[in-house]
Backbone as XML, in Angstrom:
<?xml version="1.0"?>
<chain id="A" units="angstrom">
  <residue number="1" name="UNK">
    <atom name="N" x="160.466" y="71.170" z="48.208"/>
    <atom name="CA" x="160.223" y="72.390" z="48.945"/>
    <atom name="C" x="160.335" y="73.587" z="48.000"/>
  </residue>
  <residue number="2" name="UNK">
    <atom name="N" x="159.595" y="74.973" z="48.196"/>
    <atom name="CA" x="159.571" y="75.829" z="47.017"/>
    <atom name="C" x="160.759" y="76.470" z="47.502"/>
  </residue>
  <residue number="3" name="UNK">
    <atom name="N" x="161.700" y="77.521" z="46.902"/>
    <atom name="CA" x="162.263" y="78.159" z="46.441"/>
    <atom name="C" x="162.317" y="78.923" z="47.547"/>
  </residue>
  <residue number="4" name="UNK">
    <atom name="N" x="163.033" y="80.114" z="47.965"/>
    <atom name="CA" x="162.742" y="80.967" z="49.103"/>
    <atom name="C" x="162.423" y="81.883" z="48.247"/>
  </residue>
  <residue number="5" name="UNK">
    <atom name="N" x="162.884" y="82.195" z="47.487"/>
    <atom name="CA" x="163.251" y="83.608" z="46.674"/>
    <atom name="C" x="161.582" y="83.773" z="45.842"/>
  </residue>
  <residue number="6" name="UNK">
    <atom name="N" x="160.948" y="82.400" z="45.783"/>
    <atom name="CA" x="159.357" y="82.106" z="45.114"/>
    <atom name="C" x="158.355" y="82.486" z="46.166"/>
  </residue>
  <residue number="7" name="UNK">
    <atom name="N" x="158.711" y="82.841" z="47.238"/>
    <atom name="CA" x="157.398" y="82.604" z="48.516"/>
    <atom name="C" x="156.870" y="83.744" z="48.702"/>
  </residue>
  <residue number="8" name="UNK">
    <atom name="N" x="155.719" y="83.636" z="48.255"/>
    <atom name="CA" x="155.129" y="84.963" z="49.054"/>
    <atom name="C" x="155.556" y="85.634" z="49.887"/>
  </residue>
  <residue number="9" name="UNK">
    <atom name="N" x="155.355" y="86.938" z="50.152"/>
    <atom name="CA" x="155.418" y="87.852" z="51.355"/>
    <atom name="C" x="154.363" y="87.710" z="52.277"/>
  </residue>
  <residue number="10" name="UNK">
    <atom name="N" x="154.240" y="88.057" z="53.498"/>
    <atom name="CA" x="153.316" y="88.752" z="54.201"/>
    <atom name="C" x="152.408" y="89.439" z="53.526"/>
  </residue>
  <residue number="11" name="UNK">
    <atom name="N" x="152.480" y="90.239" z="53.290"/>
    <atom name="CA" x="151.458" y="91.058" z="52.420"/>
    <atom name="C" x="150.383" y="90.789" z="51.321"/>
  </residue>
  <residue number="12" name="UNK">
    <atom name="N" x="151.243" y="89.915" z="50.709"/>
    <atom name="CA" x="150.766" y="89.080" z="49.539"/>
    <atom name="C" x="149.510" y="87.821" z="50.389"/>
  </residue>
  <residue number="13" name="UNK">
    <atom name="N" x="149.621" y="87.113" z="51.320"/>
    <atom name="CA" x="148.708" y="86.617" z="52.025"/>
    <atom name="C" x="147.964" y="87.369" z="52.457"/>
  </residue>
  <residue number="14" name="UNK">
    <atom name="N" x="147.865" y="88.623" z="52.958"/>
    <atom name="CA" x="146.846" y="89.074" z="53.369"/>
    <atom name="C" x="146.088" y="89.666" z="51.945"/>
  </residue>
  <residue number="15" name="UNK">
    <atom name="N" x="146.598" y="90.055" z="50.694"/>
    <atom name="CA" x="145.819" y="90.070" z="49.563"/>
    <atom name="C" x="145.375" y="89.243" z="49.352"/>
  </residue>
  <residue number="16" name="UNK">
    <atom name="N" x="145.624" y="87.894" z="49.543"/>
    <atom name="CA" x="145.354" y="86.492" z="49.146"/>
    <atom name="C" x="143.893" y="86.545" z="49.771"/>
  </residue>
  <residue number="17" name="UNK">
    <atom name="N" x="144.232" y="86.384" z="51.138"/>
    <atom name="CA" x="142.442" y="86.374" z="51.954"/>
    <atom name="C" x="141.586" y="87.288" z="51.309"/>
  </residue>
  <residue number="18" name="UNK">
    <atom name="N" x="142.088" y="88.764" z="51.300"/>
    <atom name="CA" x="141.102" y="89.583" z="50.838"/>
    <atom name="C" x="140.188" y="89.105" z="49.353"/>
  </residue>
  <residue number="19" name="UNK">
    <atom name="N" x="140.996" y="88.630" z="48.660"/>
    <atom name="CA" x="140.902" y="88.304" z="46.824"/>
    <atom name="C" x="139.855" y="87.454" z="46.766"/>
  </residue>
  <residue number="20" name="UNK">
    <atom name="N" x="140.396" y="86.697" z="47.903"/>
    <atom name="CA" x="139.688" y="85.110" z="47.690"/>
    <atom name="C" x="138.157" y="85.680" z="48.322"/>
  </residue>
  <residue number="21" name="UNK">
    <atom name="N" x="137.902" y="86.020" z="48.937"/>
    <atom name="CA" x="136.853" y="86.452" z="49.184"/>
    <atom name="C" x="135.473" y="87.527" z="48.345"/>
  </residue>
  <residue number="22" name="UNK">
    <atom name="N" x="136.546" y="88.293" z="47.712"/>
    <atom name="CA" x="136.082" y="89.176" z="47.151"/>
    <atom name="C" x="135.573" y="87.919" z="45.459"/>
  </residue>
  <residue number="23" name="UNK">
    <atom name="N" x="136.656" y="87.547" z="44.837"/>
    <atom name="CA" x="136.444" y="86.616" z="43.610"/>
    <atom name="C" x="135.334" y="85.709" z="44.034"/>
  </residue>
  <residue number="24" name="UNK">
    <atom name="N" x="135.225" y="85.231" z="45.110"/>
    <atom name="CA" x="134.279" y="84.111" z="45.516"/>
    <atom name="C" x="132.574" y="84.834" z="45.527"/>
  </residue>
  <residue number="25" name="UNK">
    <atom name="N" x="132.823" y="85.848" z="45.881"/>
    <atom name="CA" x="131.132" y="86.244" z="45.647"/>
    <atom name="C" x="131.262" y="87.053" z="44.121"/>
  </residue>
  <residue number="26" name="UNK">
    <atom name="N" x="131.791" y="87.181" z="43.788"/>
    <atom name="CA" x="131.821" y="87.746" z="42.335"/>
    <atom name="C" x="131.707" y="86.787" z="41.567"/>
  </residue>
  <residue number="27" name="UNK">
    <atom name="N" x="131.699" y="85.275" z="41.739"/>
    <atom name="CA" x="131.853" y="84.098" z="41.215"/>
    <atom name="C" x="130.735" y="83.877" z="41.260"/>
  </residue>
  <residue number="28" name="UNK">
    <atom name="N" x="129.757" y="83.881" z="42.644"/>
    <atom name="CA" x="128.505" y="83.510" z="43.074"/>
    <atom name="C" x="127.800" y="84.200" z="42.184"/>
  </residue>
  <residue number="29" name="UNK">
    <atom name="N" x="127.672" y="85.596" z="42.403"/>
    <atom name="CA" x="126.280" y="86.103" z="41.423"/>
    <atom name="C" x="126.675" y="85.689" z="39.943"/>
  </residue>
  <residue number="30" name="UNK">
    <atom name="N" x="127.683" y="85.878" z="39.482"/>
    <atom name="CA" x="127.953" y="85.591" z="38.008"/>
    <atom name="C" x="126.982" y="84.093" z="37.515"/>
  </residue>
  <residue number="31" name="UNK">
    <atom name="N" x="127.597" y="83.592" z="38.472"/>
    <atom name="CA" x="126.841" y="82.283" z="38.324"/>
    <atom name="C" x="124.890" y="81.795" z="37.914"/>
  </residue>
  <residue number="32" name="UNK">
    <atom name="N" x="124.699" y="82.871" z="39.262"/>
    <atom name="CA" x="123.112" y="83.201" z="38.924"/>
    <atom name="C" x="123.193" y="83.676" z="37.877"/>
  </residue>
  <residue number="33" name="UNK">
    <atom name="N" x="123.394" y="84.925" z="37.769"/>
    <atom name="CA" x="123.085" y="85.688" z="36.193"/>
    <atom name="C" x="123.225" y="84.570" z="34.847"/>
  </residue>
  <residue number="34" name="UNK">
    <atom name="N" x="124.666" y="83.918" z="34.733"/>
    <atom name="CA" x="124.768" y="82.792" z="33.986"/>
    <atom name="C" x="123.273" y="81.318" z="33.916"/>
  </residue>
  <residue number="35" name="UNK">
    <atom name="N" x="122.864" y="81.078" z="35.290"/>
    <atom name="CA" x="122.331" y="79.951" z="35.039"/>
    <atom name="C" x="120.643" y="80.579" z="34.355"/>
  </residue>
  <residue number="36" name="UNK">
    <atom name="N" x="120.325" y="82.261" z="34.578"/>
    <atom name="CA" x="119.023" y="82.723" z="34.450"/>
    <atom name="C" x="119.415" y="83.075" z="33.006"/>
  </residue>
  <residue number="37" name="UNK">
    <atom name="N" x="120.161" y="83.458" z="32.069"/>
    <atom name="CA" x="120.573" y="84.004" z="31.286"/>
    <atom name="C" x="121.842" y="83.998" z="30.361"/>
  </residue>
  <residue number="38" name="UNK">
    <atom name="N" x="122.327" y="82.551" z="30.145"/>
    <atom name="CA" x="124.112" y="82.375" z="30.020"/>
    <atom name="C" x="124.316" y="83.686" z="29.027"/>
  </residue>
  <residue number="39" name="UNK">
    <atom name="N" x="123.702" y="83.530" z="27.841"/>
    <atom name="CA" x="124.152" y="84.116" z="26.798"/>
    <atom name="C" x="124.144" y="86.008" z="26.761"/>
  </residue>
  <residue number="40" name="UNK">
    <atom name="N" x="122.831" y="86.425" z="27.732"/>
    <atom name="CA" x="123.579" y="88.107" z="27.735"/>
    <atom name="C" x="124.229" y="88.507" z="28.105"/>
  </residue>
  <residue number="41" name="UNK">
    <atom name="N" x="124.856" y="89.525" z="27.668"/>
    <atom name="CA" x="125.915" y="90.044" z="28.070"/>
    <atom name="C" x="125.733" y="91.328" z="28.780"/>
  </residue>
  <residue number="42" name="UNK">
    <atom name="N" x="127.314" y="91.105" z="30.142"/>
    <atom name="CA" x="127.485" y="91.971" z="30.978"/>
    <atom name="C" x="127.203" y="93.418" z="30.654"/>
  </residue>
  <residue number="43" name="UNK">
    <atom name="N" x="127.114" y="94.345" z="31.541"/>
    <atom name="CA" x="127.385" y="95.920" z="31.150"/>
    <atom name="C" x="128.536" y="96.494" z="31.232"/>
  </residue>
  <residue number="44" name="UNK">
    <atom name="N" x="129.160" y="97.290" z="30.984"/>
    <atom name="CA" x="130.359" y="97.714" z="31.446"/>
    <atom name="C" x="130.514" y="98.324" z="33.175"/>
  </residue>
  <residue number="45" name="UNK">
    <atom name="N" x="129.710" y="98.298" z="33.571"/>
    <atom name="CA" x="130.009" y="98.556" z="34.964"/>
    <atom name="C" x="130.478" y="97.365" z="36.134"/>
  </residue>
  <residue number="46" name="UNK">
    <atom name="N" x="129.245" y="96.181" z="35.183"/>
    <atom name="CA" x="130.031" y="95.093" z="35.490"/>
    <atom name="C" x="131.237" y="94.637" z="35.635"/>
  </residue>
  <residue number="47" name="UNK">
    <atom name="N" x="131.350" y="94.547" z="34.169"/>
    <atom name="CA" x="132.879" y="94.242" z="33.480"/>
    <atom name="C" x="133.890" y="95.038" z="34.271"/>
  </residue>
  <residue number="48" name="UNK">
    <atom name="N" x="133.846" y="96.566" z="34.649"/>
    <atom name="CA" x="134.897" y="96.944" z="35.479"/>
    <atom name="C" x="134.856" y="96.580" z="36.929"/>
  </residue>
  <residue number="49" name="UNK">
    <atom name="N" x="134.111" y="96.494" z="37.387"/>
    <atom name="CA" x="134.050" y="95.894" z="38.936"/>
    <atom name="C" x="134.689" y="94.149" z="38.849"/>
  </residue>
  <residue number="50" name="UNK">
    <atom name="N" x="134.532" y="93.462" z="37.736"/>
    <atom name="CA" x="135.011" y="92.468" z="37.946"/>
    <atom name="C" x="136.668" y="92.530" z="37.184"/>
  </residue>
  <residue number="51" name="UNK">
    <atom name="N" x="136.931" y="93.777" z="36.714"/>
    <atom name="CA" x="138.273" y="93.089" z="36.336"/>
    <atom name="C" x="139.085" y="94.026" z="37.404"/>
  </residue>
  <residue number="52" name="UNK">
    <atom name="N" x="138.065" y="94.874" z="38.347"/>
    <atom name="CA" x="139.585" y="95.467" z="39.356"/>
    <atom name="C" x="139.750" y="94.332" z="40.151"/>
  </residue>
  <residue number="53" name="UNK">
    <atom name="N" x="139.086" y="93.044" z="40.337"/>
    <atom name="CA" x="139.345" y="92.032" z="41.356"/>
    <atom name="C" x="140.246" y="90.568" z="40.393"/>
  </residue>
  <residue number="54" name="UNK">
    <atom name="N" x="140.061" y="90.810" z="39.223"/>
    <atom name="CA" x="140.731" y="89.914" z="38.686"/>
    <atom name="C" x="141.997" y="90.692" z="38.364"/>
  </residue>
  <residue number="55" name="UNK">
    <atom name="N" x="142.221" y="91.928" z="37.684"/>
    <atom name="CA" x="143.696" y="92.631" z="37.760"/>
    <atom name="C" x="144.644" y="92.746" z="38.816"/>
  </residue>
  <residue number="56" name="UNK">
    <atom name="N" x="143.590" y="92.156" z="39.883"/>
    <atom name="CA" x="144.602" y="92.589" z="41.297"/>
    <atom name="C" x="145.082" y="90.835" z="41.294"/>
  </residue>
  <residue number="57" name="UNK">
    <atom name="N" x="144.166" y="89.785" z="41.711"/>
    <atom name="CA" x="144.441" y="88.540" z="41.310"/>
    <atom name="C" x="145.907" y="88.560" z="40.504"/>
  </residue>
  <residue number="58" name="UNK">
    <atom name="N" x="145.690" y="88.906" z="39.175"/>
    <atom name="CA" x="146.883" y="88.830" z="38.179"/>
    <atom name="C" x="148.143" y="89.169" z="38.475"/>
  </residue>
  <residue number="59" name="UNK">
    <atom name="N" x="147.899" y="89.782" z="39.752"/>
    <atom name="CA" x="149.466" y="90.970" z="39.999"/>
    <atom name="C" x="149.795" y="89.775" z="40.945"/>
  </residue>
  <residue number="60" name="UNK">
    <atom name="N" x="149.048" y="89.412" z="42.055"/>
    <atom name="CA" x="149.270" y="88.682" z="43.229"/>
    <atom name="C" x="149.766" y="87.608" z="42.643"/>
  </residue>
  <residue number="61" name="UNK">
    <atom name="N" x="149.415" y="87.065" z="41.479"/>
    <atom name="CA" x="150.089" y="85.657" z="40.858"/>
    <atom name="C" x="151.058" y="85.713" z="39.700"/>
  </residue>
  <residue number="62" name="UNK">
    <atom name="N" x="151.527" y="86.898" z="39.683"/>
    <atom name="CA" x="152.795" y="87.376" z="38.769"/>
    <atom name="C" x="153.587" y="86.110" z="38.952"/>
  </residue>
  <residue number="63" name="UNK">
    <atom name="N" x="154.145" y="85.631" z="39.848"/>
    <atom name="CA" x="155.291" y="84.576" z="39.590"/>
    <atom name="C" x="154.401" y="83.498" z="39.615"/>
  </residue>
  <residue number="64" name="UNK">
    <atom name="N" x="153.371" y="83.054" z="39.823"/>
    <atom name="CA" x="152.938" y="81.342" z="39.670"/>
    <atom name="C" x="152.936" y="81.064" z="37.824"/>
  </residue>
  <residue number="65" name="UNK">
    <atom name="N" x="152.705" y="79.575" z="37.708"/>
    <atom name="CA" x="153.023" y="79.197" z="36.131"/>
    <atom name="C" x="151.819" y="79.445" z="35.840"/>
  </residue>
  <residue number="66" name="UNK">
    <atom name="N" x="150.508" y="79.701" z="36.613"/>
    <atom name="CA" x="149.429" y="80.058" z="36.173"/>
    <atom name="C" x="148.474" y="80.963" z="35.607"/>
  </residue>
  <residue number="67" name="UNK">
    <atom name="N" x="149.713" y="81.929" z="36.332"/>
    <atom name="CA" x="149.513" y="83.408" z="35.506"/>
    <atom name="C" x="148.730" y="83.588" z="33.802"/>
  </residue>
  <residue number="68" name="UNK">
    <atom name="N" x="149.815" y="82.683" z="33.062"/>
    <atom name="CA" x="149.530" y="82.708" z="31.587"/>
    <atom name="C" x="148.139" y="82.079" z="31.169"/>
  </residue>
  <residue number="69" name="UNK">
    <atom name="N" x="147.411" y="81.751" z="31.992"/>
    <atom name="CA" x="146.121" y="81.236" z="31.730"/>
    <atom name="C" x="145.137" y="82.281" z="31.909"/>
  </residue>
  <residue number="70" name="UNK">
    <atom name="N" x="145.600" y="83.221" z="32.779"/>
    <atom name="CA" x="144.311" y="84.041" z="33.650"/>
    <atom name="C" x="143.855" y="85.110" z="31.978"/>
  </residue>
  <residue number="71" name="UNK">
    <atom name="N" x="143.217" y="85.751" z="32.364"/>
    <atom name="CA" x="142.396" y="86.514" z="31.600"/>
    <atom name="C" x="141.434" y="87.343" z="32.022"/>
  </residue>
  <residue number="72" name="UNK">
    <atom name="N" x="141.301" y="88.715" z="31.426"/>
    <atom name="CA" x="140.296" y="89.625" z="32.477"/>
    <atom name="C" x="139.111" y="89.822" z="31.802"/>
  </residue>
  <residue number="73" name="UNK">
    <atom name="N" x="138.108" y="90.163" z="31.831"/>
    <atom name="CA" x="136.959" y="90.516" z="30.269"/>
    <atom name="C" x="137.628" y="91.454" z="29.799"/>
  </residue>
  <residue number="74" name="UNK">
    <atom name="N" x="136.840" y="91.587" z="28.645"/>
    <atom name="CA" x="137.240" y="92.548" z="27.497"/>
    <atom name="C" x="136.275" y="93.479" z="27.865"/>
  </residue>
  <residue number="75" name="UNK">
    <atom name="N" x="135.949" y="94.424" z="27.998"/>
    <atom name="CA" x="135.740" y="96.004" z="28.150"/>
    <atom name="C" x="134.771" y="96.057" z="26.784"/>
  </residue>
  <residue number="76" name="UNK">
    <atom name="N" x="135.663" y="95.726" z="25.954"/>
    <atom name="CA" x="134.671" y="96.529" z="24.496"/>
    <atom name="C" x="134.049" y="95.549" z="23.972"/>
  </residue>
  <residue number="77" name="UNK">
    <atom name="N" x="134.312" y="94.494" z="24.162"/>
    <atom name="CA" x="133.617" y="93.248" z="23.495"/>
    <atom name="C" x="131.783" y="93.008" z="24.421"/>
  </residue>
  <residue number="78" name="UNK">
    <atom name="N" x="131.956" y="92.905" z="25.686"/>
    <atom name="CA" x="131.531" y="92.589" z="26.551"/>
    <atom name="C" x="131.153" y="91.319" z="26.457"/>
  </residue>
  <residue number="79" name="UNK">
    <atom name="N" x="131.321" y="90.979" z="27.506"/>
    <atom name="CA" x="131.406" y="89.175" z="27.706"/>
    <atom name="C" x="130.109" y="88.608" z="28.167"/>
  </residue>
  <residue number="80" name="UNK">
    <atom name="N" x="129.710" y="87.654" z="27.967"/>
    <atom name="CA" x="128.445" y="87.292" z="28.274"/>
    <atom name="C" x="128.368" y="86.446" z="29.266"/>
  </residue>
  <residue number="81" name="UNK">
    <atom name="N" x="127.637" y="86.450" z="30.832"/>
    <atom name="CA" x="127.569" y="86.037" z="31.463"/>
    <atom name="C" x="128.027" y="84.703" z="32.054"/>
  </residue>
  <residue number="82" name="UNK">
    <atom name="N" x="128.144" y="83.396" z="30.707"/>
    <atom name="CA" x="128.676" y="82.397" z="30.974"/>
    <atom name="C" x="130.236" y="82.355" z="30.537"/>
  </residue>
  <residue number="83" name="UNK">
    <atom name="N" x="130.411" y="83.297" z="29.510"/>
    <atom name="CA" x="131.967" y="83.622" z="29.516"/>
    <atom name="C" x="132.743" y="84.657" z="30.766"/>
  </residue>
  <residue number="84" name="UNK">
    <atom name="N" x="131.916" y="85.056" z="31.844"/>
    <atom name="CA" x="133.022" y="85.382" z="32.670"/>
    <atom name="C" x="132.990" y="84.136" z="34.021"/>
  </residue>
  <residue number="85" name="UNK">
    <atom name="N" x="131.955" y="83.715" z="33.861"/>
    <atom name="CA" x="132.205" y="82.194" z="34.854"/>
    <atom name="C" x="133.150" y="81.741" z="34.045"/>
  </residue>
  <residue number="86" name="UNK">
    <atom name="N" x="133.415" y="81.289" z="32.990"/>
    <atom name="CA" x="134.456" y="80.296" z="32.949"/>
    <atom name="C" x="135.727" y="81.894" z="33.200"/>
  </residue>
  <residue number="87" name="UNK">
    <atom name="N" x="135.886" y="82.792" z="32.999"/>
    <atom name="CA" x="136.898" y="83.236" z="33.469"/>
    <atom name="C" x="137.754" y="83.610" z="34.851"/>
  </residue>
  <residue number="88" name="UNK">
    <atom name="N" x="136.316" y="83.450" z="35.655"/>
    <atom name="CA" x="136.655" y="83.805" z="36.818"/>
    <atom name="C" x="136.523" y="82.439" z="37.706"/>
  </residue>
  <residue number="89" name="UNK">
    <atom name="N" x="136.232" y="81.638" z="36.812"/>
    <atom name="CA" x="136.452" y="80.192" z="37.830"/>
    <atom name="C" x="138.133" y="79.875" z="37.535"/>
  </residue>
  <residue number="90" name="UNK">
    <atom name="N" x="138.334" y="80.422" z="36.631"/>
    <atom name="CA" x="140.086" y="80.114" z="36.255"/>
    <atom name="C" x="140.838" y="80.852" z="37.169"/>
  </residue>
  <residue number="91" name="UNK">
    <atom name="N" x="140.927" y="82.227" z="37.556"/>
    <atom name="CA" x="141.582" y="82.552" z="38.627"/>
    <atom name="C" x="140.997" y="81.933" z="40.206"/>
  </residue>
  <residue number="92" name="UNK">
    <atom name="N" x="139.527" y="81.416" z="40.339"/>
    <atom name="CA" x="139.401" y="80.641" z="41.534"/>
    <atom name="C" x="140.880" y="79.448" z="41.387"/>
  </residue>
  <residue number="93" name="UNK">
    <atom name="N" x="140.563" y="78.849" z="40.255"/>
    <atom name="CA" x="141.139" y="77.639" z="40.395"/>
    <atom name="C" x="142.879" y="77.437" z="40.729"/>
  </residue>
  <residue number="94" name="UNK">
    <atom name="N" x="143.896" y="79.333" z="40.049"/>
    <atom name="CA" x="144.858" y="79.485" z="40.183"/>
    <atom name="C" x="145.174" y="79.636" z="41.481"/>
  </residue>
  <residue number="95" name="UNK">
    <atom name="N" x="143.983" y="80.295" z="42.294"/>
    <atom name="CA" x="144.257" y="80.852" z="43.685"/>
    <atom name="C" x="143.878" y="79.230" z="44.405"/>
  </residue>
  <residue number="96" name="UNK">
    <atom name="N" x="143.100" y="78.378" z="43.913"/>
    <atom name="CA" x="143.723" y="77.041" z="44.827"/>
    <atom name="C" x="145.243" y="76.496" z="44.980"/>
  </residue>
  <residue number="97" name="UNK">
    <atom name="N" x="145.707" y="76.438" z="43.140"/>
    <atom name="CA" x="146.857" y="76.423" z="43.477"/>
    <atom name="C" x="147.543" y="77.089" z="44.129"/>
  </residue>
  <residue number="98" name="UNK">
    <atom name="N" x="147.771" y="78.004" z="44.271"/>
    <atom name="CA" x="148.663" y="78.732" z="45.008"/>
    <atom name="C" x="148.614" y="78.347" z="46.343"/>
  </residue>
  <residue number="99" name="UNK">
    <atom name="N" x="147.360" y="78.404" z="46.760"/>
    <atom name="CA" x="147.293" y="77.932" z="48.450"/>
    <atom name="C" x="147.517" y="76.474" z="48.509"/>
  </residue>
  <residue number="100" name="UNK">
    <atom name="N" x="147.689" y="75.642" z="47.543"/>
    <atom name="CA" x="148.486" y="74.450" z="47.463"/>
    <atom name="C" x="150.129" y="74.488" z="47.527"/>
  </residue>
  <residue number="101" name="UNK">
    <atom name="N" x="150.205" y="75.391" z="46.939"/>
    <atom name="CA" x="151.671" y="75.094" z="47.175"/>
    <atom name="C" x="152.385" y="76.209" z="48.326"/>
  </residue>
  <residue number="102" name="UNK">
    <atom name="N" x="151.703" y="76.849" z="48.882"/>
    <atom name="CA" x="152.236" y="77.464" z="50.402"/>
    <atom name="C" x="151.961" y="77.203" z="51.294"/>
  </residue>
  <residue number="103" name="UNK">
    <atom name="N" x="150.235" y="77.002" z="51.616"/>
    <atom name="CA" x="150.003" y="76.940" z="52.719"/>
    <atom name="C" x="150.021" y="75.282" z="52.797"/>
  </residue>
  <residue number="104" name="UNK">
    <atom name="N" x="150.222" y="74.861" z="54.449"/>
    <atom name="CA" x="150.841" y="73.719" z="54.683"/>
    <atom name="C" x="150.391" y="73.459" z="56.185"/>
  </residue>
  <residue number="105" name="UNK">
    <atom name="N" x="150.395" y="71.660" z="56.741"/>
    <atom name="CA" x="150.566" y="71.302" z="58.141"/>
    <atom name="C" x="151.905" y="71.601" z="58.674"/>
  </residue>
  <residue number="106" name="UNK">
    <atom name="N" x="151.912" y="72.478" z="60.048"/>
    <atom name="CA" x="153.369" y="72.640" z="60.408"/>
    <atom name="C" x="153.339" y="71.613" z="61.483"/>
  </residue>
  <residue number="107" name="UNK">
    <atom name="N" x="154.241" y="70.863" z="61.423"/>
    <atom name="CA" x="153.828" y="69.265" z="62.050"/>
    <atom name="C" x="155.162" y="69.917" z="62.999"/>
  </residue>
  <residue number="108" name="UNK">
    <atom name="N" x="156.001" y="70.785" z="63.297"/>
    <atom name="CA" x="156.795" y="70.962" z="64.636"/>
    <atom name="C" x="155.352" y="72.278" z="65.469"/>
  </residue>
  <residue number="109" name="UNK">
    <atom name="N" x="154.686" y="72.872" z="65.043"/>
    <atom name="CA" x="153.718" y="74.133" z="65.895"/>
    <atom name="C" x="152.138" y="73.455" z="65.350"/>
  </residue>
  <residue number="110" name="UNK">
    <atom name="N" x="152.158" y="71.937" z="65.202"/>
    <atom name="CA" x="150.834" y="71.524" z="64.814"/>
    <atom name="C" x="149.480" y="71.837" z="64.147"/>
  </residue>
  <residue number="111" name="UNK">
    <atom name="N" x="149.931" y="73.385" z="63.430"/>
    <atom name="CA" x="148.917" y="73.750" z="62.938"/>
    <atom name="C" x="149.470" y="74.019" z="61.360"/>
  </residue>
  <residue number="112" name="UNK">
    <atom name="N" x="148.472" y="74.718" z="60.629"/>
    <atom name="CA" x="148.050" y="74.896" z="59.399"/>
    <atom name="C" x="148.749" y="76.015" z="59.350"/>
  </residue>
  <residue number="113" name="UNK">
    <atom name="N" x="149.570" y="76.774" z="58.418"/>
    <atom name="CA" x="150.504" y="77.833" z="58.044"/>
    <atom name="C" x="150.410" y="78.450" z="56.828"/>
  </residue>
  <residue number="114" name="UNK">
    <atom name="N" x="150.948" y="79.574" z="56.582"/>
    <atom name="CA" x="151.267" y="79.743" z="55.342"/>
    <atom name="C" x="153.367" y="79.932" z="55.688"/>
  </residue>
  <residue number="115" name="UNK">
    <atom name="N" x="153.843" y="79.631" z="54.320"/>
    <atom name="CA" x="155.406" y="79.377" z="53.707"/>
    <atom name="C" x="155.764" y="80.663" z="53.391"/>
  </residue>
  <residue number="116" name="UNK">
    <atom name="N" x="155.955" y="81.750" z="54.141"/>
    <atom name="CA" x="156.121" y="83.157" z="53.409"/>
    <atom name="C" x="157.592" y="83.256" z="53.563"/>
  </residue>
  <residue number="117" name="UNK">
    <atom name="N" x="157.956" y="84.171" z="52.522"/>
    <atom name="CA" x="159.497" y="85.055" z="52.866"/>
    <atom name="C" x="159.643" y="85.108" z="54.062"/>
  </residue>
  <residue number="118" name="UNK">
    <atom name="N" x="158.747" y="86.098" z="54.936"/>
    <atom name="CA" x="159.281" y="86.356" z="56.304"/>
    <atom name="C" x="159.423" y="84.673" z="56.982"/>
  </residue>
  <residue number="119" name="UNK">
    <atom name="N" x="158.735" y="84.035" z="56.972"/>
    <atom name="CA" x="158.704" y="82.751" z="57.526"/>
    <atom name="C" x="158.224" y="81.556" z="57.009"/>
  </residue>
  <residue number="120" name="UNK">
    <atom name="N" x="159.812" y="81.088" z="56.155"/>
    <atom name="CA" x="160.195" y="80.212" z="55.435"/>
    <atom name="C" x="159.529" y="78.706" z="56.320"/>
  </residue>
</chain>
């Protein structure tokens, strides 16, 4: 069982939904752009629209062990289309974990939950 003092808040789940949603179509077009074009690279307007959704990601997963993997683009480098799929499939893949290890069957209220602070 996790930790109490490890569990999300309230709040933090409802960033969770928002994130996951937001990363998931930011994932989608990347993808197109990647499969029409892997190798050019983003613009910077890009690059900032996708790292206010991955910087926020990063904060929301401050305590998971997965944190140390994530990564945002580089700004000055600019990243090329198939390098931010593999970056942003890495925070998809952290935000599975995470909903692996909170959300859960509550086999006494028969449904599907999340494990938060407020309700361990």
């Amino acid at each position: 069982m996790t930790k109490k003092t490890t569990l999300p808040s309230e709040a933090d789940i409802n960033q969770f939904n928002m994130l996951s949603e937001l990363v998931d179509a930011v994932y989608i077009e990347m993808k197109e752009l990647s499969k029409k074009k892997p190798d050019d690279l983003l613009n910077k307007f890009k690059v900032k629209s996708v790292n206010r959704v991955l910087e926020k990601l990063k904060v929301l997963l401050k305590s998971e062990p997965t944190v140390e993997f994530l990564d945002i683009l580089d700004e000055e480098s600019l990243p090329s289309n198939s390098d931010s799929v593999l970056i942003i499939s890495q925070h998809i893949a952290a935000l599975k974990e995470f909903k692996s290890r909170y959300y859960f069957y509550d086999k006494s209220s028969y449904e599907n939950r999340w494990r938060t602070k407020e309700n361990p």
